[in-house]
C-alpha positions as CSV (number, residue, x, y, z in Angstrom):
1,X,226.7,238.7,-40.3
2,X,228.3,237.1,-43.3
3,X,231.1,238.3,-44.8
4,X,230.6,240.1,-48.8
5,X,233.5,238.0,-50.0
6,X,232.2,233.9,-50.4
7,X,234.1,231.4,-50.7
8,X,235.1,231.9,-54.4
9,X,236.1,235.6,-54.1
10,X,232.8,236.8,-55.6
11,X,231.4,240.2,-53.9
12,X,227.5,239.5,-53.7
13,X,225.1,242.4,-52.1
14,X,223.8,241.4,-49.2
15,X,220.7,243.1,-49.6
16,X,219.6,241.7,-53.1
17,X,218.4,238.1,-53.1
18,X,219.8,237.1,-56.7
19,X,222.6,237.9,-57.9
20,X,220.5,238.7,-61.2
21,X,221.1,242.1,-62.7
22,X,217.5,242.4,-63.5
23,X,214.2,243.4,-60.9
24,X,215.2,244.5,-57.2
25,X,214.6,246.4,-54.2
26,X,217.0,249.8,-55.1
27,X,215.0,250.6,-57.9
28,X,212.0,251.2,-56.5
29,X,212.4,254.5,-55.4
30,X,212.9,255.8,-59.0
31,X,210.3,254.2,-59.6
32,X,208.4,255.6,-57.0
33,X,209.8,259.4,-57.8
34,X,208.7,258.9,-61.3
35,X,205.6,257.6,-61.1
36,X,204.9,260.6,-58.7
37,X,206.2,263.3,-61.3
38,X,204.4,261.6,-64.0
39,X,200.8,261.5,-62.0
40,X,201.7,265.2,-61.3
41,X,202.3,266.4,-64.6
42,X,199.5,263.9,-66.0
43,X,196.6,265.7,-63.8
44,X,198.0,269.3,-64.1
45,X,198.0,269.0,-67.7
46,X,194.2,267.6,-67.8
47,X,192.4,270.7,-67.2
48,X,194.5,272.7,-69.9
49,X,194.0,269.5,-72.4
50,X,190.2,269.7,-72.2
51,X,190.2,273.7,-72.9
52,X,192.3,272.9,-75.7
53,X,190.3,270.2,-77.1
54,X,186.8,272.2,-76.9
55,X,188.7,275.6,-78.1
56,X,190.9,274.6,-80.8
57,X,189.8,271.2,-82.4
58,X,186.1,272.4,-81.9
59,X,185.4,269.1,-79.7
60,X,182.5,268.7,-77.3
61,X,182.9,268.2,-73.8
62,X,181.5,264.9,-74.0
63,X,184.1,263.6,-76.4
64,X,186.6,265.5,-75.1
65,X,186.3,263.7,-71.8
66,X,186.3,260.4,-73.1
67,X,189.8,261.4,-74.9
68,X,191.1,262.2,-71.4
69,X,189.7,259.0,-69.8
70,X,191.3,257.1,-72.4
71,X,194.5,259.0,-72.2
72,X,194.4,258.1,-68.2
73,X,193.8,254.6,-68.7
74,X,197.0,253.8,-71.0
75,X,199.0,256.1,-69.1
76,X,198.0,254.5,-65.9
77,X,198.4,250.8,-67.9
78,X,201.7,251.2,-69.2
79,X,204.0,251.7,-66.0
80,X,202.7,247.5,-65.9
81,X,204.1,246.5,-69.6
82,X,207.7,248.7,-68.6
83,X,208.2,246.5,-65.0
84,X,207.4,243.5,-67.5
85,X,209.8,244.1,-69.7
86,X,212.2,245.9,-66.9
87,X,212.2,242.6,-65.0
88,X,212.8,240.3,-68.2
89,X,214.5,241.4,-71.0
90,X,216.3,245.2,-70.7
91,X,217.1,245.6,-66.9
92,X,216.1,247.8,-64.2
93,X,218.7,251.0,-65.2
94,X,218.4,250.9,-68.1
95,X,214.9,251.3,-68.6
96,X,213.9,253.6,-66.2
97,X,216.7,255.7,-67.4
98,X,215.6,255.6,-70.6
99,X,211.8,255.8,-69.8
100,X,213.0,259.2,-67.9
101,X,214.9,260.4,-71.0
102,X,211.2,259.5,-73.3
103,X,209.3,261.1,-70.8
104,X,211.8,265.0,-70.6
105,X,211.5,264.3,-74.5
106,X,207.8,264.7,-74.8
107,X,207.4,267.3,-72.2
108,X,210.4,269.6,-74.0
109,X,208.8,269.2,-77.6
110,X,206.0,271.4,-77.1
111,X,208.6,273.9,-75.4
112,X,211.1,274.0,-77.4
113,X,209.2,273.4,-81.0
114,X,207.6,277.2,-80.1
């Protein structure tokens, strides 16, 4: 087992294979957790979004289904364009930290606006 401490006094992380700030193994279970919270909340709140297209904006069921299938496609597409730019430019913390904090945002707004 190698010692932490290299020859020029630097402490890497044995478990990472860069020492790159950006992308790695630990963040993958936040991902993980979040991604399940969001596919929870996402199909929970699909039966209760129909009703409310077909009751109160006097939608059909037709359309209204093809709003939720297009609602499930970009919120299943765009956990792919965060990793890009998670791995690239902003770094792993910081943006699932503050795709956590966008996330309680729009779930409290309909909460708290009533």
């Amino acid at each position: 087992m190698e010692d932490p401490l290299d020859h020029k006094g630097i402490i890497r992380e044995p478990l990472l294979g860069s020492s790159s700030k950006k992308g790695g193994v630990r963040a993958l279970i936040f991902i993980i957790v979040n991604e399940a919270f969001e596919r929870l909340a996402n199909y929970g709140l699909s039966t209760n979004l129909i009703l409310y297209l077909t009751r109160e904006y006097r939608i059909d069921a037709v359309n209204g289904a093809q709003i939720l299938y297009l609602h499930s496609a970009a919120t299943n597409f765009t956990p792919f364009i965060g990793a890009f730019l998670a791995d690239t430019y902003v770094g792993r913390y910081f943006m699932i930290g503050s795709g956590c904090i966008a996330c309680l945002l729009v779930i409290l707004d309909p909460i708290c606006s009533t």
